[in-house]
TITITI-692259 format. One line per 4 residues: number of its first residue (from 0); their letters; for each residue x, y, z of N, C-alpha, C. Coordinates in steps of 0.2 Angstrom, whole numbers, always signed. Layout:
% residues N
NUM	A	X,Y,Z,X,Y,Z,X,Y,Z ~ ...
% end
This chain:
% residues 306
0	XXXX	+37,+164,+53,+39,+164,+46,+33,+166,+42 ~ +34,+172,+36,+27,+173,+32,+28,+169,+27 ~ +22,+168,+25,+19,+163,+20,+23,+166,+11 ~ +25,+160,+10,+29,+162,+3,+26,+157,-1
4	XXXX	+24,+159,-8,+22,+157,-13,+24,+159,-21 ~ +30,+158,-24,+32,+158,-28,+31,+155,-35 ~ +33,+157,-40,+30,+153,-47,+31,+146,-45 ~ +27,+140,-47,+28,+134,-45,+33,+132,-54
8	XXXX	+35,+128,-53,+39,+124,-59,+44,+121,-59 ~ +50,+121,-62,+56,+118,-62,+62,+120,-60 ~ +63,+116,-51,+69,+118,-49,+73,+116,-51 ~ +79,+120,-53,+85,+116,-55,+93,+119,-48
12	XXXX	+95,+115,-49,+99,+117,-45,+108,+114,-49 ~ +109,+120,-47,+118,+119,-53,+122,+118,-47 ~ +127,+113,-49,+133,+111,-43,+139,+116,-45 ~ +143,+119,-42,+149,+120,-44,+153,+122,-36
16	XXXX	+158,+116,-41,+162,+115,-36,+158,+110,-27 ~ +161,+112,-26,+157,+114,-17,+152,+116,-16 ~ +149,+120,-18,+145,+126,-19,+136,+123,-23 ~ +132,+125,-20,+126,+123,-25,+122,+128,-25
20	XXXX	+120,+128,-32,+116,+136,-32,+110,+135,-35 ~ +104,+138,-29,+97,+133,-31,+94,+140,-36 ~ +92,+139,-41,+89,+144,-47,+83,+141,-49 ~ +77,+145,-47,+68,+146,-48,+67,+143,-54
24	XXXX	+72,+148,-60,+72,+144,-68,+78,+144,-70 ~ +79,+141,-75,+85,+141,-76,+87,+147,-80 ~ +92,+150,-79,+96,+156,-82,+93,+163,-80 ~ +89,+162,-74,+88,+168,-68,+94,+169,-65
28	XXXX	+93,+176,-62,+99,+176,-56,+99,+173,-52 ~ +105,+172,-50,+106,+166,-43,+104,+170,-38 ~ +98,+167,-34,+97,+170,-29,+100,+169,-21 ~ +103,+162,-22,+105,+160,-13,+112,+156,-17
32	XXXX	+116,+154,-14,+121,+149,-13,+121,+147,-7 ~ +123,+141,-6,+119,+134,-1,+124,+130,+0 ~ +132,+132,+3,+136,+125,+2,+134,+118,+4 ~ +135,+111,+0,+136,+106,+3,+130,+103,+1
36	XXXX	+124,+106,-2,+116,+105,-5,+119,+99,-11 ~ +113,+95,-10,+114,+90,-15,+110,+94,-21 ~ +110,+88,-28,+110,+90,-34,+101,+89,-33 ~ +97,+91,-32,+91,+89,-36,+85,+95,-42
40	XXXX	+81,+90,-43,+77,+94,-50,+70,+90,-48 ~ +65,+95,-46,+57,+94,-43,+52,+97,-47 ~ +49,+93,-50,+43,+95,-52,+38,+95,-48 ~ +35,+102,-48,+29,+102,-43,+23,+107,-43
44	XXXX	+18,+104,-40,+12,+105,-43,+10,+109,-34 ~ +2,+114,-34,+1,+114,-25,-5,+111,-27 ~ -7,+109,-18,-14,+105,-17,-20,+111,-17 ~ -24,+109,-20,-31,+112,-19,-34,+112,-14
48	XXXX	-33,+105,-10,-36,+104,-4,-33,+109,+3 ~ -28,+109,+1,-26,+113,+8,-18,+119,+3 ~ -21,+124,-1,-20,+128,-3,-14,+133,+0 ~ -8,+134,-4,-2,+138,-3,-6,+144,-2
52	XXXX	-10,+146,-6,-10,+153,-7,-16,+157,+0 ~ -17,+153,+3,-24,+154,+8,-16,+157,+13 ~ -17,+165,+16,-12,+167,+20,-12,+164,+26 ~ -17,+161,+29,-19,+156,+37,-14,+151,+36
56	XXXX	-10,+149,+32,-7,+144,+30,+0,+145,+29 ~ +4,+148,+36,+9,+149,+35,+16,+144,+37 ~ +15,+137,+35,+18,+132,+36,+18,+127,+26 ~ +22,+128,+23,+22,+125,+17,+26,+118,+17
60	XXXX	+22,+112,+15,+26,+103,+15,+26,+102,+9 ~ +30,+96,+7,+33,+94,-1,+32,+89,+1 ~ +27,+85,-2,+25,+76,-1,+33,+73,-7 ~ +32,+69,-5,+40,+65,-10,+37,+65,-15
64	XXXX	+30,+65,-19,+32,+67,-26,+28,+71,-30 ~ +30,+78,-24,+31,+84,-28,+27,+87,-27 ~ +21,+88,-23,+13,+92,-22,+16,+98,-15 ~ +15,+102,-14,+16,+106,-10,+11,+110,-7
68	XXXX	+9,+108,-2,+3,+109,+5,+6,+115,+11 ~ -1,+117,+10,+0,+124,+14,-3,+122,+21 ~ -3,+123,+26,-5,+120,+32,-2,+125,+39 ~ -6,+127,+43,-7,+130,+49,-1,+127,+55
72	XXXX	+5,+131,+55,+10,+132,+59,+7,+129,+65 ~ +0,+131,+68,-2,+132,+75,-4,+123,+75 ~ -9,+120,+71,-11,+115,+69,-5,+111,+69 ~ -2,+111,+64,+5,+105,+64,+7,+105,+69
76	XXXX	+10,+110,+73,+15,+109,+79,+8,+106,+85 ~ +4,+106,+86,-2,+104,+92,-1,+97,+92 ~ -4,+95,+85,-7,+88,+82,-2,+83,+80 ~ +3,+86,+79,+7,+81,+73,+15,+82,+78
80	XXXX	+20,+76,+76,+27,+78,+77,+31,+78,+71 ~ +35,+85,+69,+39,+85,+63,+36,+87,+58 ~ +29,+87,+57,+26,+92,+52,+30,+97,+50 ~ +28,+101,+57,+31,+108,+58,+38,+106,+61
84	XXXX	+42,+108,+56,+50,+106,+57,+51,+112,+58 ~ +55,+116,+64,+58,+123,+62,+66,+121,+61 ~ +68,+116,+62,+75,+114,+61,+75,+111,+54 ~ +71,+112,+50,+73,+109,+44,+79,+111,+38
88	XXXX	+80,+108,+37,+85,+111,+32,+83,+116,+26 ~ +78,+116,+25,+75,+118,+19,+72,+126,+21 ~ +68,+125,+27,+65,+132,+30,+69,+138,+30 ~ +76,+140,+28,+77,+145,+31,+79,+148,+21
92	XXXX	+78,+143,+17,+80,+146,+9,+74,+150,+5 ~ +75,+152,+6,+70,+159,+2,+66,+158,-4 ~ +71,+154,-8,+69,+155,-15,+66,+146,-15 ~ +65,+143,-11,+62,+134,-11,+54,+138,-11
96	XXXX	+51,+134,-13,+43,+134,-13,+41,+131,-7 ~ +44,+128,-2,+44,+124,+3,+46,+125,+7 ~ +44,+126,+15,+49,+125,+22,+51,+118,+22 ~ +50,+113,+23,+49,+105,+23,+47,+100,+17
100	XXXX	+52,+95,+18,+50,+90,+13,+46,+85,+17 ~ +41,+80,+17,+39,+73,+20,+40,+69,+16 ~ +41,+62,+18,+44,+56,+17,+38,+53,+16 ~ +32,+57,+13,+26,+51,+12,+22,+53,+3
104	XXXX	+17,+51,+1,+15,+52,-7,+9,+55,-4 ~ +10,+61,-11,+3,+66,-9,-4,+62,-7 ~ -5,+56,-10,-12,+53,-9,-12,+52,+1 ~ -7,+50,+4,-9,+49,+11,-7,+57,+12
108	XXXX	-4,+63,+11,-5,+67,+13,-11,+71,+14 ~ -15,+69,+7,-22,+73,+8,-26,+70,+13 ~ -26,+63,+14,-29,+59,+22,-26,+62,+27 ~ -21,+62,+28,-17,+65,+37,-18,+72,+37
112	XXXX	-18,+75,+32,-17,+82,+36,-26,+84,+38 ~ -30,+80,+34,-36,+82,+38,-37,+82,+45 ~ -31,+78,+47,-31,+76,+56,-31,+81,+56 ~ -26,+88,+55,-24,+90,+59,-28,+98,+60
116	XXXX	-36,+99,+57,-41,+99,+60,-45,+97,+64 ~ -50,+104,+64,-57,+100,+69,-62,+101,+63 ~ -60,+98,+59,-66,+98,+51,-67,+92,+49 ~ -73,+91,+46,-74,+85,+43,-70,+80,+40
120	XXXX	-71,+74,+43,-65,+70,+36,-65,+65,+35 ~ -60,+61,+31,-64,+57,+24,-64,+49,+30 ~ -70,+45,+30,-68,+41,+36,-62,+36,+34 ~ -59,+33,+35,-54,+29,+35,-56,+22,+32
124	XXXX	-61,+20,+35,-65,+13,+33,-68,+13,+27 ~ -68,+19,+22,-70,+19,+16,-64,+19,+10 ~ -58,+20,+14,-52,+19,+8,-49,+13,+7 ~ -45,+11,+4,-43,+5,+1,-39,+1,+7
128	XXXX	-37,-6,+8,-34,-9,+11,-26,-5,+13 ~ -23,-4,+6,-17,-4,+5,-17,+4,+8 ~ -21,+10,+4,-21,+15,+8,-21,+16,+15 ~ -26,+13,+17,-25,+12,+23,-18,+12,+27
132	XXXX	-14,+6,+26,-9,+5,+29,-3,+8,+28 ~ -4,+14,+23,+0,+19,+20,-1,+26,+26 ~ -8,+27,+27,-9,+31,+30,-9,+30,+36 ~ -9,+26,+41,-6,+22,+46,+3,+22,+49
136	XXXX	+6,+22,+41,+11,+20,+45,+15,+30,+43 ~ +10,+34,+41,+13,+39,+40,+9,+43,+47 ~ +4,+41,+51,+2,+43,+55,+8,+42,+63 ~ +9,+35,+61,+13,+33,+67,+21,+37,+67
140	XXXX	+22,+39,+58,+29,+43,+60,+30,+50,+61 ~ +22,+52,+60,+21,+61,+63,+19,+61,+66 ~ +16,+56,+69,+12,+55,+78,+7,+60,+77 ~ +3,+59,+72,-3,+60,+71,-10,+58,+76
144	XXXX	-10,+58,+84,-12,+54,+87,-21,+54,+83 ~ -25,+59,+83,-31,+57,+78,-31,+53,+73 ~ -29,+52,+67,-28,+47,+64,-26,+41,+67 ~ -21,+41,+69,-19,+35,+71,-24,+30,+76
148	XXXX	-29,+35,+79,-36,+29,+82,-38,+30,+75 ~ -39,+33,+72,-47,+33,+66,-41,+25,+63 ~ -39,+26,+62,-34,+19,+57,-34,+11,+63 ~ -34,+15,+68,-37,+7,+72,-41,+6,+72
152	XXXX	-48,+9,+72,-53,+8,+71,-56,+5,+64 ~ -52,+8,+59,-52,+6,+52,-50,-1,+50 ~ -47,-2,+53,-40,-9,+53,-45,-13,+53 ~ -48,-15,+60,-54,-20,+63,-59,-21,+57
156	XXXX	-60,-19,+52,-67,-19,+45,-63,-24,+41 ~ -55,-23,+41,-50,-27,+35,-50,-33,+40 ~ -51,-36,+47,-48,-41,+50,-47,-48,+48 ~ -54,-49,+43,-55,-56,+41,-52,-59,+35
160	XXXX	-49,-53,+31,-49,-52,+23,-39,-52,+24 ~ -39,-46,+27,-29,-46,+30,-28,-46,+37 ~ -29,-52,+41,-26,-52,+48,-19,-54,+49 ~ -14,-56,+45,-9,-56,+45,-5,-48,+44
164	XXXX	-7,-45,+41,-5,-37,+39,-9,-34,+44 ~ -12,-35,+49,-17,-29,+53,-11,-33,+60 ~ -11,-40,+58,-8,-43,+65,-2,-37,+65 ~ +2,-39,+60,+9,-35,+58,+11,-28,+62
168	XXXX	+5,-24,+58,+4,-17,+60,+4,-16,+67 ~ -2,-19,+70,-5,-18,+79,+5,-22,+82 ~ +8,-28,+80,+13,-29,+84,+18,-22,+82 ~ +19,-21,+77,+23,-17,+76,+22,-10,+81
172	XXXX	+16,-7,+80,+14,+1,+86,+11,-1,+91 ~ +10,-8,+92,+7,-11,+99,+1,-7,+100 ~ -4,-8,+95,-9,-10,+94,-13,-16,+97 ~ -13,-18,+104,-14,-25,+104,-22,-26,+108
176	XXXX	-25,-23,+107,-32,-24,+106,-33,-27,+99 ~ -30,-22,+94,-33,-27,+87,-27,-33,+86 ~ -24,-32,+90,-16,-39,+90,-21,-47,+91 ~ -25,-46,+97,-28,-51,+101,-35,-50,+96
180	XXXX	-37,-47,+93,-43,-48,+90,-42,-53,+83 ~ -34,-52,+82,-33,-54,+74,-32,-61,+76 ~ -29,-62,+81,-24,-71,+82,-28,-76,+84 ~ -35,-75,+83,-39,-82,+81,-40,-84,+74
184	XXXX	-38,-77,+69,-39,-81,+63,-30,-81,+60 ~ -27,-85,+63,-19,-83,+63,-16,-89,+64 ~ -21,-94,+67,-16,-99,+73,-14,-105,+68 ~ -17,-104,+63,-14,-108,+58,-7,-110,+55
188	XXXX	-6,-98,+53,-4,-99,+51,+5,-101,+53 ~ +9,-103,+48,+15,-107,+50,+20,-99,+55 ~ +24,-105,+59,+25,-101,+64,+34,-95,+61 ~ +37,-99,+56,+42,-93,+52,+36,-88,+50
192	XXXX	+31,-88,+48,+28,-83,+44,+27,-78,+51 ~ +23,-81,+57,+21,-76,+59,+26,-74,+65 ~ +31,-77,+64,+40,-75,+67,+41,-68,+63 ~ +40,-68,+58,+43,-62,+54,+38,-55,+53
196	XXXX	+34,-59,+56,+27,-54,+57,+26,-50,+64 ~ +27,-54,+69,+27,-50,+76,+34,-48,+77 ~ +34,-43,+81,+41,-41,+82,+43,-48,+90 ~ +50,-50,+90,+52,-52,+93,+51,-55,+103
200	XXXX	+51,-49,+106,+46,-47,+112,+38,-51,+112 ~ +34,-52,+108,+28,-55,+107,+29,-64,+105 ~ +35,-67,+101,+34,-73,+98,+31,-80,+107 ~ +36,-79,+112,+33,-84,+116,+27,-81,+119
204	XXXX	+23,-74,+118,+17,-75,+120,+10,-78,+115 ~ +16,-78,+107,+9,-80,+103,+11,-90,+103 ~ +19,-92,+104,+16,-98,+104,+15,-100,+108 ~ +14,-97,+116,+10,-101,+123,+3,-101,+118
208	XXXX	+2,-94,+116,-9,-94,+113,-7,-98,+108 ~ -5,-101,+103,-5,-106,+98,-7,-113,+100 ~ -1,-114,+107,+0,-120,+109,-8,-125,+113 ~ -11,-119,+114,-17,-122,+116,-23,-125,+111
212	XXXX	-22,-122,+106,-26,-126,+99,-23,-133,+99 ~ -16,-131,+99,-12,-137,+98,-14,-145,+103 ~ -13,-142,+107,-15,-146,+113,-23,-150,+112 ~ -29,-145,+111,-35,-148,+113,-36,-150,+106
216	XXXX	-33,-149,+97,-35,-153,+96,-32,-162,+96 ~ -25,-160,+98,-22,-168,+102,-26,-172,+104 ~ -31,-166,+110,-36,-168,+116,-43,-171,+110 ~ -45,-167,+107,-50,-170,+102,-51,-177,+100
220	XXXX	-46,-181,+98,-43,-185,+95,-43,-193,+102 ~ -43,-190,+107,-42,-196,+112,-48,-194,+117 ~ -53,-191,+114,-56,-189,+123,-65,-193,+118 ~ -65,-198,+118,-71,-201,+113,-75,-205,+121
224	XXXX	-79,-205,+122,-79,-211,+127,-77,-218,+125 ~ -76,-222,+131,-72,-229,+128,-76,-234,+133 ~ -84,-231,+136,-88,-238,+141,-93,-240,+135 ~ -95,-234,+129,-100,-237,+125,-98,-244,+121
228	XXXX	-102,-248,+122,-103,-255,+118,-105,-258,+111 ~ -108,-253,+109,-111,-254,+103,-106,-255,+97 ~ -109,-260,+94,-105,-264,+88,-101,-258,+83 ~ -106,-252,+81,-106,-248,+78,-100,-244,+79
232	XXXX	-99,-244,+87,-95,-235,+89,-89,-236,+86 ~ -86,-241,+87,-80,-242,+83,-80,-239,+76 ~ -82,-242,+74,-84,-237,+66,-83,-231,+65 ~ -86,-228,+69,-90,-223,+72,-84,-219,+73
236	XXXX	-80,-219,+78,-75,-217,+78,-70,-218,+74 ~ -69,-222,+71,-64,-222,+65,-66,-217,+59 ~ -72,-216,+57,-74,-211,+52,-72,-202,+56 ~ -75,-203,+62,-72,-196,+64,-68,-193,+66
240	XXXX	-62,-196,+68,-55,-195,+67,-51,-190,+64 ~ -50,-192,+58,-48,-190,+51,-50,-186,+50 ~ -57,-182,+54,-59,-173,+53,-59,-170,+60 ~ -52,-175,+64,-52,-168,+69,-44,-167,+68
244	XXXX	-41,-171,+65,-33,-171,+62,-30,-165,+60 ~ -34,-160,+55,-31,-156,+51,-28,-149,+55 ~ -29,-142,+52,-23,-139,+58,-30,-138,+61 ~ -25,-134,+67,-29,-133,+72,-33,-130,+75
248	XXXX	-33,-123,+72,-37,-118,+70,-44,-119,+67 ~ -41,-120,+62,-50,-124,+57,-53,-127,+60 ~ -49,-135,+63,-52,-136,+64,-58,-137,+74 ~ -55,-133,+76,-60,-133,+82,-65,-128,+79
252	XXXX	-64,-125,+74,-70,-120,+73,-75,-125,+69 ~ -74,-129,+68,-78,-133,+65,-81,-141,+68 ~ -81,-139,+74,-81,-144,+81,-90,-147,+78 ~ -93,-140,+81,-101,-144,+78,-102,-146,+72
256	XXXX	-99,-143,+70,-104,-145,+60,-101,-154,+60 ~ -93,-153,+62,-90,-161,+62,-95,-168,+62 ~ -98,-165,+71,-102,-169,+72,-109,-169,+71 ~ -112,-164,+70,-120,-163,+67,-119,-169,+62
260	XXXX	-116,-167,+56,-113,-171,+51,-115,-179,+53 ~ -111,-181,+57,-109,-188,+61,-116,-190,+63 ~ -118,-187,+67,-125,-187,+71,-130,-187,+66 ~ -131,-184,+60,-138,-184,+56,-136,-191,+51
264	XXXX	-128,-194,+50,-128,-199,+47,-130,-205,+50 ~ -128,-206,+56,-132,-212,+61,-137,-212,+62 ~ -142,-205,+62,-148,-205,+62,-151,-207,+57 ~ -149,-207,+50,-152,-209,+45,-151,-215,+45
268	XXXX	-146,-217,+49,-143,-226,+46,-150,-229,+51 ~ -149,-228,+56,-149,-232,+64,-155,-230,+66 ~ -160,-224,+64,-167,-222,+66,-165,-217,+73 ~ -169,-212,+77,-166,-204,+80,-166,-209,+86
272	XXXX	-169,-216,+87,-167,-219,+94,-160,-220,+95 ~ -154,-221,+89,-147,-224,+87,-145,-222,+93 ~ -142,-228,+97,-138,-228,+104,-134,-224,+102 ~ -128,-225,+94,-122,-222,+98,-120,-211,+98
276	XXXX	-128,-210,+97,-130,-201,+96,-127,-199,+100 ~ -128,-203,+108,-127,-201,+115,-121,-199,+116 ~ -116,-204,+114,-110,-204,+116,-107,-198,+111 ~ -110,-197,+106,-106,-193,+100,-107,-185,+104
280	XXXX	-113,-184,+105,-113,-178,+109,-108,-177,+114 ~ -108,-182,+120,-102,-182,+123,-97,-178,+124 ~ -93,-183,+118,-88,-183,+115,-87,-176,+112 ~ -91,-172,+110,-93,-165,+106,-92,-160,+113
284	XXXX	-96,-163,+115,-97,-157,+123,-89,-158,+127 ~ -86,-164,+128,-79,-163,+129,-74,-159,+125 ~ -75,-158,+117,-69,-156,+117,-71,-147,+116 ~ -78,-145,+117,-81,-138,+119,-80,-136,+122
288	XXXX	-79,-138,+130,-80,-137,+136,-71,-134,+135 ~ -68,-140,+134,-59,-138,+131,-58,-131,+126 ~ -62,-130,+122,-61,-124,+117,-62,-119,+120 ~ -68,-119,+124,-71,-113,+123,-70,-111,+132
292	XXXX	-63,-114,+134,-59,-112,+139,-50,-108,+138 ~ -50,-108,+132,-45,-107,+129,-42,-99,+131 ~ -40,-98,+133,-36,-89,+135,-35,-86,+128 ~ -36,-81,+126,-34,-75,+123,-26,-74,+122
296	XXXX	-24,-71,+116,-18,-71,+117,-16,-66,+122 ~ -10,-67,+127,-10,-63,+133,-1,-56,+131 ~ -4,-53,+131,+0,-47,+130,+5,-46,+139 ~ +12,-46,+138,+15,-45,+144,+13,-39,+145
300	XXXX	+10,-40,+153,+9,-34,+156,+14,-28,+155 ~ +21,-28,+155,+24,-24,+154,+25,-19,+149 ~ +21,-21,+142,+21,-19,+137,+14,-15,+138 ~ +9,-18,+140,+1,-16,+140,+2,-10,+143
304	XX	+4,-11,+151,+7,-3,+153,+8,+3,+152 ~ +14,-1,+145,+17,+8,+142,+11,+10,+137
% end
């Protein structure tokens, strides 16, 4: 199809009857009638960045509001799926400034189509949170395969700021390298939230990985030695307790500072000979030995595969 470039401005399109009849301006001659065409009126502007009027560019897109991108037939259909729509509804009307509409806003189109070069482009890791996840989820629906790693590799910079929204994503297009990377800082969180965050197929493999914080802070709480005799250790443990209780996430992450804490204040009480240091240690080295045996969250093999 040769490259078409008409005055840009104000589509209007008259209904009659059954019949629509799409007019450039208003009170030109009808150029085409269209039965069945819905009513619309588009204002629209073209992109600088990837230019209608460059003749290499014989593939024209409509971002959903209203920018019209000229891009290389050869490039979209390689790189992308549905870019290059030759079944579009819109491709075959002469008088549209457009072969294709896309269902994304010019801001993520001027990101994606850079994919569908071998030229420089804007890194991902420097754009916004939100953008981001715009241009991710517009990657995943053109099957943009370039973008779509540049955007996991992007993802991992957001993980500690939004790991429930990167969990989201990676569950959603099974992404599960960055899935397992996010769900140590996640285990906290309540388990409807993160129901409605993983797709379904995933929930019993995140509460097996949940249920093991669960468990070893249970374990923290009863694993104290129980041969030490010192008048003190009773105490001792009654003060420490109450900071392995909280969730359970935090708090194994917080395992040494718990005790450094414990152990630097018995050393001020008691002098660095203080009998009950030994057992505090212990007690520490038990429930590490425990944490820091814990499995990953484990992805069914049958999903990893595909």
């Amino acid at each position: 199809m040769q490259s078409r470039a008409p005055s840009p401005g104000r589509i209007t399109v008259n209904v009659h009857g059954s019949d629509t009849t799409i007019d450039i301006n208003p009170g030109q001659k009808q150029l085409k009638r269209i039965r069945g065409r819905p009513t619309v009126a588009v204002e629209t502007r073209r992109s600088s960045k990837f230019p209608v009027e460059n003749p290499e560019n014989d593939w024209l897109c409509l971002s959903n509001d209203g920018v019209v991108y000229g891009i290389r037939i050869d490039n979209a259909r390689i790189n992308s799926k549905n870019i290059y729509d030759p079944e579009s509804p819109d491709s075959p009307l002469d008088d549209l400034e457009w072969h294709t509409q896309l269902d994304i806003p010019s801001s993520v189109c001027d990101l994606l189509f850079e994919y569908l070069y071998n030229e420089p482009r804007t890194s991902l890791e420097t754009v916004s949170f939100d953008t981001l996840v715009k241009v991710t989820e517009a990657a995943e629906q053109y099957k943009v395969q370039s973008a779509i790693d540049s955007c996991k590799n992007a993802l991992r910079k957001h993980m500690s700021e939004n790991p429930l929204e990167v969990a989201k994503l990676a569950g959603k297009y099974g992404y599960y390298e960055e899935l397992v990377q996010a769900a140590p800082l996640l285990v906290d969180t309540s388990l409807p939230i993160i129901g409605s965050a993983l797709p379904f197929h995933l929930h019993m493999a995140w509460f097996r990985y949940r249920e093991q914080f669960v468990a070893t802070r249970q374990y923290a709480t009863e694993s104290y030695p129980t041969d030490h005799r010192c008048q003190h250790w009773q105490g001792i443990i009654l003060e420490v307790l109450p900071r392995l209780r909280g969730d359970p996430g935090a708090t194994l992450v917080k395992i040494e500072d718990i005790f450094k804490e414990m152990i630097d204040k018995v050393v001020r009480k008691n002098g660095l000979d203080a009998c009950c240091v030994n057992p505090l240690n212990i007690w520490k080295q038990r429930i590490l030995t425990r944490r820091d045996a814990h499995e990953g969250l484990q992805i069914p093999n049958e999903l990893v595969s595909n």
